[in-house]
C-alpha positions as CSV (number, residue, x, y, z in Angstrom):
1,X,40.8,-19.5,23.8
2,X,41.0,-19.6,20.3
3,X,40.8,-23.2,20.5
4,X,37.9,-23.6,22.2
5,X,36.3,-20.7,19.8
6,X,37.3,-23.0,16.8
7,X,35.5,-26.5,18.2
8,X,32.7,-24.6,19.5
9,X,32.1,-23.2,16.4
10,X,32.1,-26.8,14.7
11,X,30.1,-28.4,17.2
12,X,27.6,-25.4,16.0
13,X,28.1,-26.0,12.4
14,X,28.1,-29.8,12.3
15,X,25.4,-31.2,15.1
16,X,21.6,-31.9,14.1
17,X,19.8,-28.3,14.2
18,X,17.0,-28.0,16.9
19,X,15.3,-24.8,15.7
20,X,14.6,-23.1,12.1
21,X,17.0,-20.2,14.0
22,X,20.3,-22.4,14.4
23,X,19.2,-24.4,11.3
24,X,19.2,-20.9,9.4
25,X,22.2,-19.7,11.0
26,X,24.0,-22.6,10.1
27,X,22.6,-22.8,6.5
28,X,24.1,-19.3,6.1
29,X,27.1,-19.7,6.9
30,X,27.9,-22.1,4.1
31,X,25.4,-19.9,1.5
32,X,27.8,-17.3,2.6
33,X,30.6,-19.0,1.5
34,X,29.0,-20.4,-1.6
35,X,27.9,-16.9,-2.3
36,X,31.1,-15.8,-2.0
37,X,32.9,-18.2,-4.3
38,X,29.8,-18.1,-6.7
39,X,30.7,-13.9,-7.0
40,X,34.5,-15.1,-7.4
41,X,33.2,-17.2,-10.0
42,X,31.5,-14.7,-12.1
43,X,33.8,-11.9,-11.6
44,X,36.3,-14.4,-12.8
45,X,33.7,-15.3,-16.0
46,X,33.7,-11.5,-16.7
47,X,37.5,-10.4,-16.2
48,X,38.5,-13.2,-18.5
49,X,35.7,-12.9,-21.0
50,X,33.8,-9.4,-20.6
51,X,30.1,-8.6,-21.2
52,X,30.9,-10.3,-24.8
53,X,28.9,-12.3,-27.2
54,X,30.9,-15.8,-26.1
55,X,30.0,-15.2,-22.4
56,X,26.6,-14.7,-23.2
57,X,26.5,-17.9,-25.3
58,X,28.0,-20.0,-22.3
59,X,24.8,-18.2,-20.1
60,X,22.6,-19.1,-23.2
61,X,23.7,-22.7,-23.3
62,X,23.1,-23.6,-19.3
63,X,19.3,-22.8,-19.6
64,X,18.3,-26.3,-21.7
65,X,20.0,-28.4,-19.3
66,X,18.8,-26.3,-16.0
67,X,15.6,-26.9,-17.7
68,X,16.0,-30.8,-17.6
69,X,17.1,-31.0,-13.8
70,X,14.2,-29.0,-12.6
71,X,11.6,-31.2,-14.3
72,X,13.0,-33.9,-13.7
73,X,14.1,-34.3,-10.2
74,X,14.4,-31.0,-8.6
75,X,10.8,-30.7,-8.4
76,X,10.6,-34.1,-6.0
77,X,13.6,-33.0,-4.0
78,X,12.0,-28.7,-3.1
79,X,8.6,-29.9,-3.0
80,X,7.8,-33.6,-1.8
81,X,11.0,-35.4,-0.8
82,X,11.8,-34.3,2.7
83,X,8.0,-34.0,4.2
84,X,7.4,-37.9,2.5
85,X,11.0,-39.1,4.2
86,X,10.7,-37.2,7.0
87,X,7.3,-38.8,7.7
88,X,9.3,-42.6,7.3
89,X,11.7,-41.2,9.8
90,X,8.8,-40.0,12.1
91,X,7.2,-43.3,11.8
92,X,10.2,-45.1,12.9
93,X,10.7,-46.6,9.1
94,X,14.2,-45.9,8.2
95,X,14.9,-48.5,6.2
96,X,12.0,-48.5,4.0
97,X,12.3,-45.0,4.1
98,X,16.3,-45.4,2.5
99,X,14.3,-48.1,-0.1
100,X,12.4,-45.5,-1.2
101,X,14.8,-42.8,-1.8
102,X,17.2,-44.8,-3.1
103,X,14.4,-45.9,-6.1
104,X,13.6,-42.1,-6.8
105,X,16.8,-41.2,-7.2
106,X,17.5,-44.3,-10.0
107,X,14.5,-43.2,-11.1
108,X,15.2,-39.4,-11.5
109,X,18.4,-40.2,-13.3
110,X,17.0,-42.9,-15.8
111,X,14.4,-40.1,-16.4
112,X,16.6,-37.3,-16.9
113,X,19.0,-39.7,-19.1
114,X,16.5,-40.9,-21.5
115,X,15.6,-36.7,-22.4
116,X,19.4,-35.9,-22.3
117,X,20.3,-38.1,-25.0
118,X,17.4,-36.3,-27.6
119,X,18.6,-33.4,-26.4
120,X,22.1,-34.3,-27.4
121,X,20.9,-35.7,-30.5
122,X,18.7,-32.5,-31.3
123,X,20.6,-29.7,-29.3
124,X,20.4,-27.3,-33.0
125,X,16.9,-27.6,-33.0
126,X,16.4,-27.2,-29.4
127,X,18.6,-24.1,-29.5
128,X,17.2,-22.3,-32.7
129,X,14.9,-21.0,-29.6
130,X,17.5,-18.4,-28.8
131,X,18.0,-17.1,-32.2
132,X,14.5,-15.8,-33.0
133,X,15.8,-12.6,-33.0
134,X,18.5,-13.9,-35.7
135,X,21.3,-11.8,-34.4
136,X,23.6,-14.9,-33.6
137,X,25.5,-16.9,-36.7
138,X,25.8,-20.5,-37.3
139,X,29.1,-20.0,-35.5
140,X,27.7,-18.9,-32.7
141,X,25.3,-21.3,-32.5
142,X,27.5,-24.2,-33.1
143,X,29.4,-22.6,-30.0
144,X,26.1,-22.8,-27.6
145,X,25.4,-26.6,-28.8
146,X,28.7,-27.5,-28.0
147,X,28.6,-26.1,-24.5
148,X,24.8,-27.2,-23.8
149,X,26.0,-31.0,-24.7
150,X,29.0,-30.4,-21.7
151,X,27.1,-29.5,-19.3
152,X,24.5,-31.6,-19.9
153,X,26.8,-34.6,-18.2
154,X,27.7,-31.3,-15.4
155,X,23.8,-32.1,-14.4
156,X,23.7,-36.2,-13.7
157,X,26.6,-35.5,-11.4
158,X,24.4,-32.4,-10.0
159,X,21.3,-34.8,-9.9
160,X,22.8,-37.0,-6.5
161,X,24.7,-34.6,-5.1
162,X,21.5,-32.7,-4.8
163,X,19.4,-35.9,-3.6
164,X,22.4,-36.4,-0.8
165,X,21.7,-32.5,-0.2
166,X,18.1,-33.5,0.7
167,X,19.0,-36.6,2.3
168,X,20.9,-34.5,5.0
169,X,18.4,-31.9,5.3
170,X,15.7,-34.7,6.2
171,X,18.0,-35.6,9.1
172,X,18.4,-31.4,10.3
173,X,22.0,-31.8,8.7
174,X,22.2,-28.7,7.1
175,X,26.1,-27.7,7.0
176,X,27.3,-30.3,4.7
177,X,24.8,-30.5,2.6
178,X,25.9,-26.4,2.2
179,X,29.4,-26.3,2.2
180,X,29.5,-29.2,-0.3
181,X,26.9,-27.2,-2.9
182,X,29.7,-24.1,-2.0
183,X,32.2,-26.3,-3.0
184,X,30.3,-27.1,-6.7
185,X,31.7,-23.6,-7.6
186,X,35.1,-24.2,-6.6
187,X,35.2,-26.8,-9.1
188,X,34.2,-24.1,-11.6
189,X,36.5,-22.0,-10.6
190,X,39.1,-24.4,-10.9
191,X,38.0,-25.4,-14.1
192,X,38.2,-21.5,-15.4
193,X,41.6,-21.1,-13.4
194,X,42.9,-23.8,-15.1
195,X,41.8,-24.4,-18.9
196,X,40.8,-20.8,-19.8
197,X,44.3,-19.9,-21.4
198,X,43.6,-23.2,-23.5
199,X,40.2,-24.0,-24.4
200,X,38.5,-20.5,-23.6
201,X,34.9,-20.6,-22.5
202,X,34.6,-24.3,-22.7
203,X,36.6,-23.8,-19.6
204,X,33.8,-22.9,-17.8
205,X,31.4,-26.2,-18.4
206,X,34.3,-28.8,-17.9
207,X,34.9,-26.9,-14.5
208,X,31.1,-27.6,-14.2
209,X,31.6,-31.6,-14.0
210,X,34.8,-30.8,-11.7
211,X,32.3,-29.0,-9.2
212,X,29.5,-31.6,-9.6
213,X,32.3,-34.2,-8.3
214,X,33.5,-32.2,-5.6
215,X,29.9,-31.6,-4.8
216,X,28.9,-35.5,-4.4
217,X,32.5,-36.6,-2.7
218,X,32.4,-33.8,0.1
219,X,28.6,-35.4,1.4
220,X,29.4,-39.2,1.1
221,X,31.2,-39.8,4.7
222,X,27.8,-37.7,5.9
223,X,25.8,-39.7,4.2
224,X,27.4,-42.8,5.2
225,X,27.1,-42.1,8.8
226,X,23.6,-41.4,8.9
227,X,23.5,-45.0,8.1
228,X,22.0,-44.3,4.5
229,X,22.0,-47.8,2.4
230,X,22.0,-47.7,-1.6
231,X,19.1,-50.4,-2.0
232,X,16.7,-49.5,-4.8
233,X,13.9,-51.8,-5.2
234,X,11.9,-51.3,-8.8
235,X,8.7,-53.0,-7.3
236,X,8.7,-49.8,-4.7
237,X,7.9,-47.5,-7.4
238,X,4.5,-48.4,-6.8
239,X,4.2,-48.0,-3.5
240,X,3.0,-45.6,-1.1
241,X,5.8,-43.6,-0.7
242,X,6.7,-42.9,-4.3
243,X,2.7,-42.4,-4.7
244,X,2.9,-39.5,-2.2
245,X,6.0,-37.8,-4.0
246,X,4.6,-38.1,-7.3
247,X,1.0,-36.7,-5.9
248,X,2.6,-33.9,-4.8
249,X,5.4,-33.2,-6.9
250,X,3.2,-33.5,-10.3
251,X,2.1,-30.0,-9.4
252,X,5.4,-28.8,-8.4
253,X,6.9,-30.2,-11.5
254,X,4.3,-28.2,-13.6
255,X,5.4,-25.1,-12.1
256,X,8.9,-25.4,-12.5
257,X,8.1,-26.3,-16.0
258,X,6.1,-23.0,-16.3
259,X,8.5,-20.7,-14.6
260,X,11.4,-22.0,-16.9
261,X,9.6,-22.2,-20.1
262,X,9.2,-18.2,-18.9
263,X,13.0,-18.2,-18.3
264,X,13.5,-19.3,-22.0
265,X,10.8,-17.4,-23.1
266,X,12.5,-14.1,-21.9
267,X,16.3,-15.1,-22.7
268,X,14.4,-15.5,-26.7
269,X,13.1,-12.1,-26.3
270,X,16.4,-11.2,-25.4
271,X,17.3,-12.1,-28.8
272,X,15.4,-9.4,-30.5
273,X,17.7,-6.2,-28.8
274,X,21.0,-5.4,-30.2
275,X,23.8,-7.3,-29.3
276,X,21.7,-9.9,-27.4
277,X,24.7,-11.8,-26.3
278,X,26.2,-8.5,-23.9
279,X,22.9,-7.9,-23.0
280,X,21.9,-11.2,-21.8
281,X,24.9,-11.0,-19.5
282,X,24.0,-7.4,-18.4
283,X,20.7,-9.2,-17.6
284,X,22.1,-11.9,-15.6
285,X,24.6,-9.5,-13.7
286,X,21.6,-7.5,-12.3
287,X,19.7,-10.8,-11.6
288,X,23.0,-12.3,-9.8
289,X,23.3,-10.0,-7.6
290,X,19.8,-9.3,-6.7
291,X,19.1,-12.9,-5.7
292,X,22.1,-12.9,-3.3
293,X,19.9,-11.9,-0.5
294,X,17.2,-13.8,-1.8
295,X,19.5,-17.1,-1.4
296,X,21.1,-15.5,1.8
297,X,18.3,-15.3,4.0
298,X,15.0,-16.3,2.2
299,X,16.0,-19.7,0.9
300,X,18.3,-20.1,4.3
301,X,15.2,-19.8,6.3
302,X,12.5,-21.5,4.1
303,X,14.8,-24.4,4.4
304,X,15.5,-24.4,7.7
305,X,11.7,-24.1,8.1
306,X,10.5,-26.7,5.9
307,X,11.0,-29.8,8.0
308,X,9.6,-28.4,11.1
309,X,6.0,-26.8,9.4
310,X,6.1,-30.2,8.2
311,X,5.7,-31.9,11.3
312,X,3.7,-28.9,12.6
313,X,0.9,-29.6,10.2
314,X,-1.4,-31.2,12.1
315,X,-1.1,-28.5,14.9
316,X,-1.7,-25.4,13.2
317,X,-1.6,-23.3,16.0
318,X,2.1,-24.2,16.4
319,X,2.1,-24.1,12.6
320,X,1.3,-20.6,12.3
321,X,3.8,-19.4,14.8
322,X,6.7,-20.9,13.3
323,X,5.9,-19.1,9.9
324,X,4.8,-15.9,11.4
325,X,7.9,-16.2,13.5
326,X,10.1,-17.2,10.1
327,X,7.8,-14.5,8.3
328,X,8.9,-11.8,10.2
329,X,12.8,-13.1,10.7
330,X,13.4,-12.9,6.7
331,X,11.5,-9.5,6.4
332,X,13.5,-8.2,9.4
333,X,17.3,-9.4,7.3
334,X,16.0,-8.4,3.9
335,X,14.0,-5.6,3.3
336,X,17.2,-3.3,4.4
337,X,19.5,-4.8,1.7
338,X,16.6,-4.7,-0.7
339,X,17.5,-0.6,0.2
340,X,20.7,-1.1,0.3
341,X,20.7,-2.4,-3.3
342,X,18.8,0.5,-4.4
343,X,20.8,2.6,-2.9
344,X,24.5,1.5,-3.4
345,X,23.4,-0.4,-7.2
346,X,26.7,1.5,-9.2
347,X,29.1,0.8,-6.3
348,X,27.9,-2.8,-6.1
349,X,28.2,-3.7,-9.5
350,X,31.9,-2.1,-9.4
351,X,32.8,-3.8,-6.7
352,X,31.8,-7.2,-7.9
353,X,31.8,-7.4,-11.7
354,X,34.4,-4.5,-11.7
355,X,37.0,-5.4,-14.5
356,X,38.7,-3.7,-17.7
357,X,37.0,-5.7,-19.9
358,X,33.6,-5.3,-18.0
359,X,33.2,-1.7,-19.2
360,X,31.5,1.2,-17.7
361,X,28.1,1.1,-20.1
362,X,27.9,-2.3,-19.0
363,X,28.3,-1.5,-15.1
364,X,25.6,1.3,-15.6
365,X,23.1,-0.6,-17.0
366,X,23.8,-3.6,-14.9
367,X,23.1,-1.0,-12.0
368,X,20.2,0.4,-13.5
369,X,18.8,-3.4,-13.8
370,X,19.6,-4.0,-10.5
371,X,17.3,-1.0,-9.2
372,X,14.9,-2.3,-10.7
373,X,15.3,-5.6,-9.6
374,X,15.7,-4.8,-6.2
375,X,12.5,-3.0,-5.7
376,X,11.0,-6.6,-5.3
377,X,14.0,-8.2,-3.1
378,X,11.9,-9.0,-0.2
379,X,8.8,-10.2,-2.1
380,X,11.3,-13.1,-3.8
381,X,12.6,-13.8,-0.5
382,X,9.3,-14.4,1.1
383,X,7.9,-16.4,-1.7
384,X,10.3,-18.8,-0.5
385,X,8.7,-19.0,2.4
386,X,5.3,-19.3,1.6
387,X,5.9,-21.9,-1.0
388,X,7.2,-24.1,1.8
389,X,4.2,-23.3,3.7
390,X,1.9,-25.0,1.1
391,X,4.5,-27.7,0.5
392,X,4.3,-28.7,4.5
393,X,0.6,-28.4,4.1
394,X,1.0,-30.7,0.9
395,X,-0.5,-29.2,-0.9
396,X,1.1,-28.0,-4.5
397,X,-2.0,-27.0,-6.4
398,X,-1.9,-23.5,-5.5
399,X,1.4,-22.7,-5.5
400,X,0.9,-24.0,-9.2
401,X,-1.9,-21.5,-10.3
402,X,-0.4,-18.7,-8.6
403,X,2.8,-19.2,-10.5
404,X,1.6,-19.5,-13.3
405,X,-0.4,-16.6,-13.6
406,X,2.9,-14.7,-12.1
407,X,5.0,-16.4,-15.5
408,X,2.4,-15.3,-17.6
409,X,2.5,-11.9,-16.2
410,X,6.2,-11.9,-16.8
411,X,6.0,-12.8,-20.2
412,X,3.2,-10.5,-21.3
413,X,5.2,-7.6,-19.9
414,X,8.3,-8.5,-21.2
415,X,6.8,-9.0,-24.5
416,X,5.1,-5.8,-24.9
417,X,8.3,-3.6,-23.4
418,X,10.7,-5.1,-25.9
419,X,9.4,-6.0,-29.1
420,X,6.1,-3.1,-28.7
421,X,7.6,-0.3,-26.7
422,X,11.5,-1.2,-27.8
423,X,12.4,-0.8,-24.4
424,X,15.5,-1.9,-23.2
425,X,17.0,-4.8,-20.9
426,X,16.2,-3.1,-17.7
427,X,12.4,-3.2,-18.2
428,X,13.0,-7.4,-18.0
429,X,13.5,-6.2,-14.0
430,X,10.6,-3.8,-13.8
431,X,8.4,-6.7,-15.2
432,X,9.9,-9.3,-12.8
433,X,9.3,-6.9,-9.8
434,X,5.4,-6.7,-10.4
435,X,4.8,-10.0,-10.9
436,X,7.2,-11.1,-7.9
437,X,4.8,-8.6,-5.4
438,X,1.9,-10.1,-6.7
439,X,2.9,-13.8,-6.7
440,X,3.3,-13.4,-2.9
441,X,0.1,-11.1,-2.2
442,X,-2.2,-13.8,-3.8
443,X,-0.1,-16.6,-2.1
444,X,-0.1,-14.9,1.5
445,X,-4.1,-14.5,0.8
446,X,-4.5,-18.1,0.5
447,X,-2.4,-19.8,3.2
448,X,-4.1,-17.2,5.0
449,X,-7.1,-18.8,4.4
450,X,-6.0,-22.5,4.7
451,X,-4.3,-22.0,8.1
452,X,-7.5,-20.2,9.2
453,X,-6.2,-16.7,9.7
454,X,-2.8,-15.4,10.6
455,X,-2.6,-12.9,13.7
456,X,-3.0,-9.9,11.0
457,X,-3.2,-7.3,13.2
458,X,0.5,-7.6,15.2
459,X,1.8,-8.7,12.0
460,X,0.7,-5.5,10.0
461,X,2.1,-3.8,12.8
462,X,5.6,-5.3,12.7
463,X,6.0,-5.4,8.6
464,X,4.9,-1.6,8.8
465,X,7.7,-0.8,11.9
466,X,10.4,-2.3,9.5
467,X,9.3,-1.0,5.7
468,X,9.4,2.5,7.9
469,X,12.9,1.8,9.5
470,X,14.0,0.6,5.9
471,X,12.7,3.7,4.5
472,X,14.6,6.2,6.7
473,X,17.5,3.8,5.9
474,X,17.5,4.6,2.7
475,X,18.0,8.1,3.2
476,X,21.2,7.5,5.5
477,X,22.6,5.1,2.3
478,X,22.1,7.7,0.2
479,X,23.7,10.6,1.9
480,X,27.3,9.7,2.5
481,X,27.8,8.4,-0.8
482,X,26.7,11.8,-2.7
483,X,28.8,13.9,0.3
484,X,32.2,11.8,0.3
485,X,32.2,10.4,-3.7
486,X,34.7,12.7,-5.1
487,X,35.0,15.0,-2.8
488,X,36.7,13.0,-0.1
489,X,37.1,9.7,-2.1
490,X,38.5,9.6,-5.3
491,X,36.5,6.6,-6.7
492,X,37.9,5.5,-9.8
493,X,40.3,3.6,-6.9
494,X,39.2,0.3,-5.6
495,X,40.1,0.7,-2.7
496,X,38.6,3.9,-2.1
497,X,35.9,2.6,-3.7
498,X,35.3,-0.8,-0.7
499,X,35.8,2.5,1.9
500,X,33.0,4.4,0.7
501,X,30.8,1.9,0.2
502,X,31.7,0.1,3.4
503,X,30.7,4.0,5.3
504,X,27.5,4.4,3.4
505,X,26.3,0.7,4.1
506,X,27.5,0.5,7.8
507,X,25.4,3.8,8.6
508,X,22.6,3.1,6.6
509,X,22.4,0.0,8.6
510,X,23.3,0.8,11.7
511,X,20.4,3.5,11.5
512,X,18.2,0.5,10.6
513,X,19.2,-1.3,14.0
514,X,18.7,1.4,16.1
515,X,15.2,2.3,14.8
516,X,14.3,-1.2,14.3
517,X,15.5,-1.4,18.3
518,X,13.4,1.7,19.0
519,X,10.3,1.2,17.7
520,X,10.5,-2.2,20.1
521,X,10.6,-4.3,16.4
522,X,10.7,-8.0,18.0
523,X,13.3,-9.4,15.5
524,X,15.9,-6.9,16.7
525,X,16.2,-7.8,19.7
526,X,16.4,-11.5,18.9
527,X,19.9,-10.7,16.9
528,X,21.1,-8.0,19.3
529,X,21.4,-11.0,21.5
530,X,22.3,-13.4,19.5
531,X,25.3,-11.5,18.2
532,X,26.2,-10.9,22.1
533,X,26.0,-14.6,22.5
534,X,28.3,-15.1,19.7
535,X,31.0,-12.5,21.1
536,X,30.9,-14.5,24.3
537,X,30.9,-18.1,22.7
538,X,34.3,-19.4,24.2
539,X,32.9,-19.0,27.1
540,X,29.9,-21.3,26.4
541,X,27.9,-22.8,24.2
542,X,25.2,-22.7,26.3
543,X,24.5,-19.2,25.7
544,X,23.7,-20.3,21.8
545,X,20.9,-22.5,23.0
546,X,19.6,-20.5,25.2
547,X,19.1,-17.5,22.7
548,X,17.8,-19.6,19.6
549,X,15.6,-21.4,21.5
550,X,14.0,-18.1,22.2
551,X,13.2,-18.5,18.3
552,X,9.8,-20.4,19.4
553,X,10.3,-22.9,16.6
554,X,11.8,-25.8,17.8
555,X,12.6,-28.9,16.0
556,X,11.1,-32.4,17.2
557,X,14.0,-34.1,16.9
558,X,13.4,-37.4,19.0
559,X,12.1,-39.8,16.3
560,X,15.6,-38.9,14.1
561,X,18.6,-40.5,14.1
562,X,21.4,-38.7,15.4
């Protein structure tokens, strides 16, 4: 009965999460819907604005602030928070546990105040980054200070409901914590909805704080019944707890700090083409899109995973089968829509960003960015991954040195195609691509060695049975959308235009399945049964536990508070 369907389904969604399957699943399902309102939100950024100048001075202005929030707190929450908390939990020390978070996070925002309020004192000088290519006027600048100083305020909000976000996720909550980040673009879309016939683009950024409020006010009765007490205590910031998160955040923080400064680096680079404002927004189309997936399935399951390899460290037998396990899982959902991407880039881009005043050289290079871009799909998606296997392992150094010498990489190429070879803003992609596949080769090669050697030989066997399926998938993609475009489908229609695409992808993919299925790939099995399960849920839950905890990664959830 559809009644039964509809509390099932919640009982699913809201319950603590057992295995990094369910806990994926369920962490999915809201980065489904956050993906889904985040695409609204952009389509809605380029119908009302275009790929213009102002747009790409709103994308300009969010970098600074971003850039504030990751050093300053986001680096504790990814790397450090959840195995140090989760250890308190373990450990049967809530309460000191609830002391100590609740002094990071007055720490984290008394940090990130104190830099906010230079950078809102400075913000012309800060900014004068983005002009080196001195294509933008003092108008235009004046614009991207303005905007940076907005949401700069958007990011203390974004600061706790992100530390609630990890709070949750300590505790195998991980639907909340989702729907209420999905949520944080509601409030931008609100904001857009709204003010946009008014105050233009500064539409966007006050929707920003509406969305940072939404975000916190959704996770507070969670939060609440998890028994979570505010009680920050200034003499803990010495103590062994905050010790353990700074240890291994430190390198963490570096890296962020490193990977951003290359974010800045390339949008300043950016500067030096013609028309840098459109083309940063071509840029950030193409990268929009192709991190989708990454979000979709290789953040999903890295976070899903994270908790459990942490309490698996100490047993790295078990240890290596949940991340071979996870490995394999996020190579299995990704590597065909890396194809797919390739495949289907114009069509995409049409379907998403697809508006008169996003204009057709703009959806063609978007697309060609995207190809590019998508080549290394699966390689972002598994960095995920492996990061979180060196975070469990605590140890930070080496995802540090490897980054590094990925952002350098970046930067170096990036350099030499634009302001050497005068390439253009798709060879930003083709630069990103390498040093994404290397930055997970040398990663790989050293948890390799840490853990003592994965089982290499049946996991060669099963990432080559996939890249082959995904191969021959590309071929199916590719074929009905040169036979039916134009001939049978006249797409300069939308609609038209959802039915092609919608053919191509569901044969491409159901070719996938079937080879995947034939050449006895374990991870298709898995979700042929798990999408059974879910046909036949009124009928049971059971049937959902039974098949996830097939997944071999189950959470020890004894020592955690319900």
């Amino acid at each position: 009965m559809p009644h039964d369907f509809l509390k099932n389904s919640l009982n699913i969604l809201l319950r603590q999460q057992t295995n990094i399957l369910s806990a994926a699943i369920v962490i999915m399902s809201t980065v489904i819907l956050s993906q889904v309102l985040g695409l609204i939100r952009e389509r809605l950024l380029r119908a009302t604005f275009g790929a213009s100048n102002t747009l790409g001075i709103y994308q300009y202005a969010t970098n600074i602030p971003d850039f504030l929030f990751q050093l300053t707190i986001a680096a504790a929450l990814a790397s450090s928070f959840i195995p140090v908390f989760s250890d308190y939990l373990v450990k049967n020390k809530e309460q000191e546990g609830h002391k100590m978070a609740s002094t990071l996070l007055i720490a984290g925002l008394s940090i990130f105040s104190f830099f906010a309020v230079v950078l809102l004192i400075l913000a012309p000088l800060f900014l004068q980054i983005f002009n080196l290519g001195g294509k933008f006027s003092s108008e235009d600048m004046t614009l991207m200070a303005n905007l940076m100083k907005i949401f700069i305020f958007g990011q203390l909000l974004f600061i706790i409901g992100s530390f609630f976000s990890a709070l949750l996720q300590s505790y195998n909550h991980f639907f909340i914590a989702g729907f209420a980040a999905s949520m944080y673009n509601l409030g931008i879309i609100i904001g857009i909805l709204i003010f946009s016939p008014f105050i233009g683009i500064y539409s966007a950024p006050i929707g920003v704080i509406f969305g940072g409020i939404i975000f916190i006010l959704v996770q507070l009765p969670l939060v609440k019944k998890i028994g979570f007490s505010f009680n920050p205590t200034f003499s803990l910031i010495k103590s062994e707890g905050i010790a353990k998160i700074i240890k291994l955040m430190w390198p963490r923080t570096i890296s962020i700090a490193i990977f951003n400064l290359g974010t800045i680096t390339i949008a300043s680079l950016i500067s030096f083409l013609s028309d840098p404002g459109r083309m940063y927004v071509i840029y950030n189309s193409a990268q929009i899109l192709s991190f989708a997936p990454v979000v979709l399935f290789g953040q999903t399951i890295a976070q899903a995973a994270l908790p459990i390899l942490s309490k698996e460290r100490e047993k790295l037998d078990y240890f290596k089968t949940t991340f071979i396990t996870s490995f394999n899982q996020m190579l299995y959902l990704v590597l065909p829509i890396s194809v797919l991407f390739l495949v289907l880039r114009i069509p995409i881009v049409r379907l998403i960003f697809g508006a008169a005043q996003f204009d057709w050289p703009a959806t063609v290079l978007t697309g060609r960015t995207l190809a590019f871009f998508s080549i290394s799909i699966f390689a972002q998606s598994l960095i995920a991954l492996v990061l979180r296997g060196f975070y469990a392992l605590h140890n930070t150094k080496m995802p540090l040195v490897v980054g590094s010498i990925s952002t350098a990489i970046i930067i170096v190429l990036v350099y030499l195609f634009i302001t050497v070879h005068k390439l253009g803003v798709e060879s930003i992609a083709i630069a990103y691509s390498i040093a994404s596949v290397f930055n997970l080769v040398v990663l790989f090669i050293f948890l390799d060695k840490m853990v003592g050697g994965f089982d290499k030989k049946n996991l060669v066997l099963s990432i080559v049975k996939i890249f082959l399926s995904s191969f021959f998938t590309g071929f199916a993609l590719y074929i009905p959308i040169k036979l039916l475009d134009q001939l049978v489908f006249d797409t300069t229609r939308t609609i038209n235009l959802i039915f092609l695409t919608g053919i191509s992808a569901f044969a491409g993919l159901s070719l996938y399945l079937f080879l995947t299925w034939l050449f006895n790939v374990k991870e298709a099995k898995t979700f042929l049964l798990l999408f059974k399960k879910i046909g036949n849920l009124p009928r049971g839950k059971a049937g959902w536990r039974e098949i996830l905890g097939k997944s071999e990664e189950v959470i020890d959830a004894t020592s955690i508070k319900p």
